[in-house]
C-alpha positions in Angstrom: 39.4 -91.4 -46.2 37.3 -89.0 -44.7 33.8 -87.4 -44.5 34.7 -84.9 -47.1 35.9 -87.2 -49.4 32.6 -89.3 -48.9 30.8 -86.4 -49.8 32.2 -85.9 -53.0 31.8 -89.4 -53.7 27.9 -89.2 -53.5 27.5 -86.0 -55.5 29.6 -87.9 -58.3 27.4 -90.6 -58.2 24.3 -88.5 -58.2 25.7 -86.9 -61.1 27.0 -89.7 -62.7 23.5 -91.7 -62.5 21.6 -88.5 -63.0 19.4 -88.9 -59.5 17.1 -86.5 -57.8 17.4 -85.9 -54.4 14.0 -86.5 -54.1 14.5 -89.7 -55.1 16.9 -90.5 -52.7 14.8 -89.2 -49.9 12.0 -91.3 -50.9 14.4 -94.6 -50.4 15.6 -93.4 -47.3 12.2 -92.2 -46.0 13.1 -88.6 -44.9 12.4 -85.6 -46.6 14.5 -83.9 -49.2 15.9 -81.5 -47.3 17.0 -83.7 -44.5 18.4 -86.0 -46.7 20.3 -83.5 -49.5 21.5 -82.1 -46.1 22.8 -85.4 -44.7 24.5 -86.2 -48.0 25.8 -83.1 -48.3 28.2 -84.1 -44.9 25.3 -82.2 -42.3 24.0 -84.5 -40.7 24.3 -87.8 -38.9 22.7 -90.9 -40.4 21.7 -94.2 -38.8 23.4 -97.5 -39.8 20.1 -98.2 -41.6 20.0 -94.4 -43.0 23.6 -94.7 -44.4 22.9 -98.5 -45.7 19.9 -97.5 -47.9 22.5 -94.9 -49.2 25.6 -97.1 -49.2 23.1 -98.7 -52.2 22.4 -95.8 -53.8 25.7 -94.2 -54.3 27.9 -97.8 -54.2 29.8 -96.8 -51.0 31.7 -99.9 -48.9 31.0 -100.3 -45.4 33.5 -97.9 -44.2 32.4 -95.2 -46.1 29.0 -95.8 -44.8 30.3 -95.4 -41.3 31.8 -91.9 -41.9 27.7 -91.1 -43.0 27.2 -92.2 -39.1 29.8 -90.2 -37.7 28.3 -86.1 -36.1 29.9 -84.4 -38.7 31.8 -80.3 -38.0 28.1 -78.5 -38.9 28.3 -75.3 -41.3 29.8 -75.9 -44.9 30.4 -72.4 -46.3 33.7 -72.2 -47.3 34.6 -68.4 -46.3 32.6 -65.7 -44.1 31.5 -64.3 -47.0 29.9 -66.6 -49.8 30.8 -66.3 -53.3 28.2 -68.4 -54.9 25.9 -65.9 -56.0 22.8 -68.5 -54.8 23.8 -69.0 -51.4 25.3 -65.3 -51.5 21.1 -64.1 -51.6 20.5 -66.0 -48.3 23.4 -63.7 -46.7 21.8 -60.5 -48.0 18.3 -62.2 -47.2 19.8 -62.6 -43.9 21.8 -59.0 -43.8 18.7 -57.1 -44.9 16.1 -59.2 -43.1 18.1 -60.6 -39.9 16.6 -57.6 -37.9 13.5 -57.6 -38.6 13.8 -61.8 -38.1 15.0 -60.9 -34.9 12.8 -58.1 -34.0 9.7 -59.6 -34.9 10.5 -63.2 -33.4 11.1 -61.8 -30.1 8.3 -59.9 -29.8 6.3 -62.4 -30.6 8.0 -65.3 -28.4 10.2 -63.0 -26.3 14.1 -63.3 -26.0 15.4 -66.5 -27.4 16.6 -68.0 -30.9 14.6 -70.1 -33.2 16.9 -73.2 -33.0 18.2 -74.8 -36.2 18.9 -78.5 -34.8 15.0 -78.8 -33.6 13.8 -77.4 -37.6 12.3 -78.5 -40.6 12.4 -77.0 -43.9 10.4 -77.4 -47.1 11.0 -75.8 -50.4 8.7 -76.0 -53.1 8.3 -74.4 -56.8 5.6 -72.0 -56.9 4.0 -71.9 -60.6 3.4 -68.0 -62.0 3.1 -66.1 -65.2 5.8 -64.1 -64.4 8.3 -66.6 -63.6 8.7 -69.4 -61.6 9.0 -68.9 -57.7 10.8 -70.5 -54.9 9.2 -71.2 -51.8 11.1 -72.2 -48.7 9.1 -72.5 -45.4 10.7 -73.0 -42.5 10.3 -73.6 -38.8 12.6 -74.1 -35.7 11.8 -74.6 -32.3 11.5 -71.6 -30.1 13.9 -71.5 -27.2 14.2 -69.2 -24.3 17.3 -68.0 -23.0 17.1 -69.4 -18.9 17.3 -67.2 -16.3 19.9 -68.2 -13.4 
């Protein structure tokens, strides 16, 4: 058994039971994000965290334990996505990244915005037009240290 194979478990249930992630959030008392994250093999639960889930999805104990175990973080499959969704967040990234970059530091001076100290929310956005998607997020500044 392993993490991966845990993984794939929950989606199946998820799609077998026809569950939101929301939904499973609200049980486990994170948000969405957090939560669709952790399922999704990136992040580390608690016992507690991957018991309310071991309900959820019908996983045994051990499988529950692999939910508790710091899993290898980044899930892409290849340097260069090929789902076309997660492909826009590399071109968001290859034709925004500077400007990310130039504008952060200037406001907060040289250092990253740190994705293990973050939150993120997404949201629909109602309009005429067509619906929007709004993703906010924020990440703790931190300096690079002088020595």
């Amino acid at each position: 058994m392993s993490r991966l194979e845990v993984t794939e478990k929950i989606i199946a249930t998820k799609v077998a039971q026809g569950l939101k992630w929301s939904d499973v959030a609200a049980k486990v008392g994170l948000s969405k994000e957090w939560t669709t994250a952790a399922c999704l093999g990136q992040m580390t639960l608690t016992p507690q965290q991957a018991g309310v889930l071991g309900e959820i999805f019908g996983l045994s104990d051990a499988e529950q334990k692999w939910l508790c175990v710091v899993p290898y973080k980044g899930s892409l499959p290849t340097s260069l996505p090929t789902d076309p969704l997660i492909y826009r967040f590399y071109e968001l990234v290859s034709v925004y990244g500077t400007t990310f970059k130039e504008l952060i530091h200037e406001e907060f001076g040289d250092g990253i915005m740190s994705a293990i100290d973050f939150k993120m929310d997404l949201q629909r956005e109602p309009n005429p037009a067509g619906d929007r998607v709004s993703i906010v997020m924020s990440g703790k500044f931190l300096p690079y240290k002088m020595y």
